[in-house]
N, C-alpha and C positions, 0 to 999 in steps of 0.2 A: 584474543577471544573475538567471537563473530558476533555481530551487532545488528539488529531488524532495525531498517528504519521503512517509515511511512510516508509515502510521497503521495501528495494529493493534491486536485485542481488538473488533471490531468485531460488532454483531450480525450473525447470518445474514439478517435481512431489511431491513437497512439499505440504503438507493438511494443512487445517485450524485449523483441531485439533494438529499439530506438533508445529504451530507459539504460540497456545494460550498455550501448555500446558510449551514452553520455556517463554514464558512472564508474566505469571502466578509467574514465580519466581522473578517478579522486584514487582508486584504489582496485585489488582485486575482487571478485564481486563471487560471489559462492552459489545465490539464486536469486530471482528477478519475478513477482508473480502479479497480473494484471487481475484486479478481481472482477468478475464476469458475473451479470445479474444472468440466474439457471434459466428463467424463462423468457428473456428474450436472447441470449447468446451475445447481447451490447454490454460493452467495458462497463464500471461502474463508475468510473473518472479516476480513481485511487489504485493504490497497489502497492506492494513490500519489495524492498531492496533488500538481501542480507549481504555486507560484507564483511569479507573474511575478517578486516583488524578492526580495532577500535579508532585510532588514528585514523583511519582512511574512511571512514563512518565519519565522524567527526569534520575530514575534509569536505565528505561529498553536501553535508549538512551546509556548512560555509560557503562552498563553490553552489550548489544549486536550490537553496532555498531563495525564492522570489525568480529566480530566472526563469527565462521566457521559451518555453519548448511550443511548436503548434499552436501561436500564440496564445498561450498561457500561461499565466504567470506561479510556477508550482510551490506547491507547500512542502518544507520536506521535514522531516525532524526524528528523532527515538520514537519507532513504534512502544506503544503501550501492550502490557499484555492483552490477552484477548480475555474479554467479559465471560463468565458463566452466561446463558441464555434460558431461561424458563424450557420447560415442555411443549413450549408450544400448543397447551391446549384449549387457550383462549379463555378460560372459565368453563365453558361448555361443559354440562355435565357435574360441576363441582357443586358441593357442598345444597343440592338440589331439598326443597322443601313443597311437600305439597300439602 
């Protein structure tokens, strides 16, 4: 079964073809996504690995947590699901009393 992991501490100029082509060596890798803040189009430091097995999730966790990509030293581990996020609409407008 296919496994999201979180790798983080990432450089800002680090590509998606750098992270797949060092994870490639735990296991088969399914997708690779660098998360990109919308308004300036700069990495956010972080990003998701999916690989395909558990096992090789598991390796790449052991092989590349603390190791030194761009020198920096990456965080890797079982991504978490993703959080619910509010509306987005800051209070504005709610529950208004005049």
């Amino acid at each position: 079964m296919a496994k999201k992991l979180y790798v983080g501490n990432l450089s800002y100029s680090t590509t998606e073809t750098q992270i797949r082509e060092l994870f490639a060596q735990a296991g088969e890798i399914t997708e690779v996504t660098i998360i990109m803040d919308r308004d300036t189009g700069r990495s956010k430091g972080f990003g998701f690995v999916q690989m395909a097995e558990d096992a090789a999730a598991q390796e790449a966790i052991r092989r590349f947590n603390g190791y030194s990509l761009d020198n920096r030293s990456l965080t890797v581990n079982e991504a978490r699901p993703r959080e619910e996020r509010s509306s987005g609409s800051g209070g504005y407008g709610r529950n208004k009393r005049f």
